[in-house]
N, C-alpha and C positions, 0 to 999 in steps of 0.2 A: 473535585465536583461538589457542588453544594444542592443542598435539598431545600424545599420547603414544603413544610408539611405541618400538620396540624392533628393534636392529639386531644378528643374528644370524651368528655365522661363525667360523671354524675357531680361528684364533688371534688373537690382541690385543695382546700384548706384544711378539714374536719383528720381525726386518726385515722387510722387504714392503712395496711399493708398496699394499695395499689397507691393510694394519694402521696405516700411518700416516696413513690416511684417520680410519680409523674413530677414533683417536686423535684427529685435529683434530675429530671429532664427539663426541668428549665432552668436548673443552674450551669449544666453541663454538656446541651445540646450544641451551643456555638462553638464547643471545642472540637466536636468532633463533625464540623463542616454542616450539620442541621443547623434551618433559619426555624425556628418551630416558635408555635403559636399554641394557644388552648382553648377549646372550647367548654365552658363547664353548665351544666343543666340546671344543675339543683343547690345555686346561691348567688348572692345577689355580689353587687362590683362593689361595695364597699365594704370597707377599704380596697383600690382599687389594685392592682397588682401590674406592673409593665406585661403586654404579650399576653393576657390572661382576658378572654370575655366570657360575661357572667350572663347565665340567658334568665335567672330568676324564677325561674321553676319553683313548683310548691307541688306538694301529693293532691292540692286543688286543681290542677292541671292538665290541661290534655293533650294528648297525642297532635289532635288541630291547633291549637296554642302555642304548642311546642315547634311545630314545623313552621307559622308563623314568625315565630323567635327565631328560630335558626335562618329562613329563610333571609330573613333583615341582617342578621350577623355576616353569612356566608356574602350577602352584596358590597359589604363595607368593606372584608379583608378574605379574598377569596382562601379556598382550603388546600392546594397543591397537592399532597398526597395527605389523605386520608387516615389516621389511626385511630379506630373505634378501639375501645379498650374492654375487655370483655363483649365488646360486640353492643355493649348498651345504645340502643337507639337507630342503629344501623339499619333494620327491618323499613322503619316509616322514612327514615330520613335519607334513604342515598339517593333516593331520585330526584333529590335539593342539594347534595354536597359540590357538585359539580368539577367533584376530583381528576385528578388525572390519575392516581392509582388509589384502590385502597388496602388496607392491611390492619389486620384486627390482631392485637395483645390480649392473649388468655394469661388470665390469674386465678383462676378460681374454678375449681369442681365443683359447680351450683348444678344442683337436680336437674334432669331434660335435656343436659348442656347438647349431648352427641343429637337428638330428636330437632334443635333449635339450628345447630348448626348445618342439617342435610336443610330446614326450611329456606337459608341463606346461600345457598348454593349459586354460583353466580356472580355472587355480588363481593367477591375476594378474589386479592393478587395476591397475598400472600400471608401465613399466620406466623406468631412467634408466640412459643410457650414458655410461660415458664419452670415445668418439669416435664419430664418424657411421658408419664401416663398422659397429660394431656395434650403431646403429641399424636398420641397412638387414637387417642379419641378423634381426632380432627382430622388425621389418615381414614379410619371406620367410615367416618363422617361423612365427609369429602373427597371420597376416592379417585375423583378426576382432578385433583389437583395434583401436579406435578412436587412428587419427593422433596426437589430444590427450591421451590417455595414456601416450604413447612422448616421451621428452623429453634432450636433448643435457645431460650432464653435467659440464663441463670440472673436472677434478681440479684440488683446491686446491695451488699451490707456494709454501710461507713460505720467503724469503729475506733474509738479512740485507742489509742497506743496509752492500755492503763494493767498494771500485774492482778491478777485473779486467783491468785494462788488459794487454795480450798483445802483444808486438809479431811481427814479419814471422818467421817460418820459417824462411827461408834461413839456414842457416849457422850454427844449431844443432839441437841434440835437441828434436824435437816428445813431449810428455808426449799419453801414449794414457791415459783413464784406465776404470776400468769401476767401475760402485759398482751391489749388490745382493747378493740372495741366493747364497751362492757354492753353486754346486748343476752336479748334470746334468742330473735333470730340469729344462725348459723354458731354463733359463737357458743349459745348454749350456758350461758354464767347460770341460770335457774339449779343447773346440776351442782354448785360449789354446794350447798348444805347436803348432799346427800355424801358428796366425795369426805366432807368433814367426818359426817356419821361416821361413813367407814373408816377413817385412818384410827379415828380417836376408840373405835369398837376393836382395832386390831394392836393398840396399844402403841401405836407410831408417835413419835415424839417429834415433833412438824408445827411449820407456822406457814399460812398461805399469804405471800403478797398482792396485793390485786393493785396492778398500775393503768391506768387509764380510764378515759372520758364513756358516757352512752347511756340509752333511756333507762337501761334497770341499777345504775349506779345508786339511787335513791333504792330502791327495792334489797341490794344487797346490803346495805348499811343498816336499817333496818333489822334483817335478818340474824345482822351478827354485832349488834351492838352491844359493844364493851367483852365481845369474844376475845379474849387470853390470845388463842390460836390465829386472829386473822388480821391482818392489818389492808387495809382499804387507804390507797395514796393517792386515788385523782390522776390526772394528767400531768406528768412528770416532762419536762423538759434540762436537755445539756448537761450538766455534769451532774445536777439530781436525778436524771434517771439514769446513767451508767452508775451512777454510784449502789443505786439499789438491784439495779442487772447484776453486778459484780461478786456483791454476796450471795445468790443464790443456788442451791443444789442442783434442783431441777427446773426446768420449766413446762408448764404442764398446760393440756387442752384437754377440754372436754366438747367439743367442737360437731356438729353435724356435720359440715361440709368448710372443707378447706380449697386453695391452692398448696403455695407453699408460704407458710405466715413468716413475714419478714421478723418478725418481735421473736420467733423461734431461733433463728438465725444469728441473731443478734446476741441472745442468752447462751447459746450455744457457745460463740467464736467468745467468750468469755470463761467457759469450761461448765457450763451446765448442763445437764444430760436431761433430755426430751424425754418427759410422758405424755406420748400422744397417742391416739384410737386409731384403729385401724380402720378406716372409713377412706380407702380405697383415693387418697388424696397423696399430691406431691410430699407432702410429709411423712408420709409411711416409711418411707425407705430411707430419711435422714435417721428415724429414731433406731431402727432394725440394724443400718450399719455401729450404730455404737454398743447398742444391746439389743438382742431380738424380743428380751422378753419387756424393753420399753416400750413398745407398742403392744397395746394392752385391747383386749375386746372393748367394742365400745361400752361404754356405761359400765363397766366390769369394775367397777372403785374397790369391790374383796380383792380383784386378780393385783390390781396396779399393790393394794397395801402390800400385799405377799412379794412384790417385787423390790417396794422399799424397805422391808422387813429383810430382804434378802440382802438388798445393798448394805445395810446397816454393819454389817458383818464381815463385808468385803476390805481387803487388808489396804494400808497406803497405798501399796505396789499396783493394786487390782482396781484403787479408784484413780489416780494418778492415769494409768494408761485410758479408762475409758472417757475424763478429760479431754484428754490429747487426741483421740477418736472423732469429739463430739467438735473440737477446733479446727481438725481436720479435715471434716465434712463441710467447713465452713468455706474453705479457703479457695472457691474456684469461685464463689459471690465478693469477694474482697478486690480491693483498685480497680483497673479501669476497662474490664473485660467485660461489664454490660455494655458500657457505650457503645464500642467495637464494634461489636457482632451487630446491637442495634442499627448503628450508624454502616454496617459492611452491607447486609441485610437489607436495606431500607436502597441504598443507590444502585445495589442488584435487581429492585426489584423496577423500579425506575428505566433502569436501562434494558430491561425485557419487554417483550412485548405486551400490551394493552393483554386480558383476559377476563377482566368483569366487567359487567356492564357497565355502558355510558350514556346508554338511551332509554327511556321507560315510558309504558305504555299511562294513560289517565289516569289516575291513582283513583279505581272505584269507590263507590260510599263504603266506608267499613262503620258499622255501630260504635265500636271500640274507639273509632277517633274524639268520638266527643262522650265517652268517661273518665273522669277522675284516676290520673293514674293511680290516688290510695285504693279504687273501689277497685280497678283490677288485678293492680295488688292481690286485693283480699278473696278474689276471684279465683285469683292464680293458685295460691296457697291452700283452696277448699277445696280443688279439682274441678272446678264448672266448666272450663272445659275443655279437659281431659274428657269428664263426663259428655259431652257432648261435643263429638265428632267435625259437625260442619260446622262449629262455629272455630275451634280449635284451630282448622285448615288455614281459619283468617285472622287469628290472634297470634301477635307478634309478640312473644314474652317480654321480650326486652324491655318491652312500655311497663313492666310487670317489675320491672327492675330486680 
């Protein structure tokens, strides 16, 4: 049985733990009997990619502009089954998709998620997450969705088959490394000067790598220019970035809100061991299964030095195994067990019956369609309305990105 469906969301090209999803799904959807397409919001078609359309979005943009765009897209190369990916754009746009199913990919504990998702009710065949807390939120959620339609996603991690072999701590410099979005929002890098303070106030003998692209990259070079302690690498591609994965001790987040970060995973199945916060995200419980006390209170940069202060001391024997822990947690994301379930998942839901809508009433005037998605953005993140009730009812976050 073959599908055809179409996988929808913001960016496709840019860094991010979801984009290099969607990327291993256009390499490796026609193996597993998906005819898949993409829709991307926010960049334009050149260079043009096979299967990929670009709807040119800008944070100048609106909600009307957007449905517009899509509208002309979805007439050209209809959408089969539907996959909003974090649900982005799903609220304004399914009464244009003209799906025969849809099915929304969670990656991310972003704030309101469970409150947005009861707004959405309806408008889903079926979710795929990719850890179990944001199963359990999407059960809370959406209690009239049927158990067999909510289904555990473990995000694909391609690794080169390269030795990582790491020895004991004691008695030199532990490499801290951090790879992602370099940003404030969500990722939080504004906290790297303060985590410095503390390691170097606690006497830690540490270097922080920082690998990849984003707005406060400039901001952080700056900050630590000609720092001993920190080396700033840009965006690393193939064998320069495993090569710098591969030395590192730990891998570390200082992160407001997570999923589960692919870049975690990847430093992990290498034998790095997770300092991550405990901010109630799919990551929590990779870092607690290798050590409980690597999940560290958030913002807690004394608790995390005390942990590395602790490690430092810990024998061959006792870093060797927690290694082998942190590789081991890896190994249900390795070959070809996302496709699978995706592709198992996906023709299940296919051959079930119809459940969200396919008819909708005249889409009323809502104010929000002709703002600036930056301005409701900026709307979103001030609480306006939160603060305010009846407008709330009618704001779609998702336009909020």
């Amino acid at each position: 049985m073959e599908v055809e469906l179409t996988h929808l969301f913001t960016f496709f090209r840019s860094l991010g733990g979801v984009q290099t999803v969607l990327r291993h799904h256009h390499r490796n959807d026609p193996q597993h009997g998906i005819q898949s397409r993409f829709i991307i919001f926010f960049e334009t078609e050149r260079p043009t990619i096979p299967r990929v359309g670009f709807l040119g979005l800008s944070w100048r943009s609106t909600i009307w502009s957007a449905r517009k765009r899509f509208q002309n897209a979805v007439s050209q190369h209809p959408i089969g089954v539907a996959v909003y990916v974090n649900c982005w754009g799903m609220p304004f746009l399914a009464d244009l998709d003209g799906a025969a199913r849809r099915i929304a990919v969670l990656h991310t504990h972003y704030p309101d998620l469970e409150s947005d998702l009861r707004r959405q009710a309806g408008l889903l065949d079926g979710v795929l997450c990719v850890t179990a807390s944001l199963a359990r939120k999407v059960r809370t959620a959406l209690p009239d969705l049927p158990e067999q339609r909510i289904e555990l996603l473990p995000v694909p991690v391609s690794v080169p088959d390269r030795p990582a072999e790491k020895g004991p701590l004691a008695g030199r410099k532990m490499i801290l490394g951090f790879s992602g979005r370099v940003s404030k929002e969500q990722k939080r890098v504004d906290r790297f000067p303060e985590l410095i303070r503390c390691l170097e106030q606690a006497g830690i003998d540490f270097r922080l790598d920082i690998v990849g692209e984003g707005p406060q990259r400039a901001w952080l070079q700056r900050q630590f220019r000609h720092h001993p302690r920190v080396r700033i690498y840009g965006k690393l591609l193939g064998d320069d970035y495993w090569e710098v994965l591969a030395r590192w001790d730990f891998t570390v987040f200082v992160s407001d809100y997570e999923g589960l970060p692919i870049t975690m995973l990847e430093a992990m199945s290498l034998g790095a061991l997770p300092l991550y916060p405990a901010i109630g995200s799919g990551g929590d419980a990779y870092a607690a299964t290798v050590r409980s006390d690597l999940l560290y209170p958030p913002n807690d940069f004394r608790q995390l030095a005390v942990t590395l202060g602790d490690l430092r001391h810990a024998s061959p024997d006792q870093m060797k195994d927690l290694r082998q822990r942190a590789r081991a947690a890896t190994e249900q994301h390795l070959g070809n067990k996302y496709g699978t379930i995706f592709s198992s998942f996906t023709k299940c839901i296919v051959e079930r019956p119809r459940i969200s809508k396919s008819s909708f009433p005249r889409r009323p005037f809502f104010l929000t369609d002709y703002c600036p998605f930056g301005l409701l953005r900026r709307l979103y993140r001030e609480g306006f309305f939160r603060r305010n009730d009846d407008l709330s009812m009618r704001f779609e976050k998702s336009a909020a990105g």
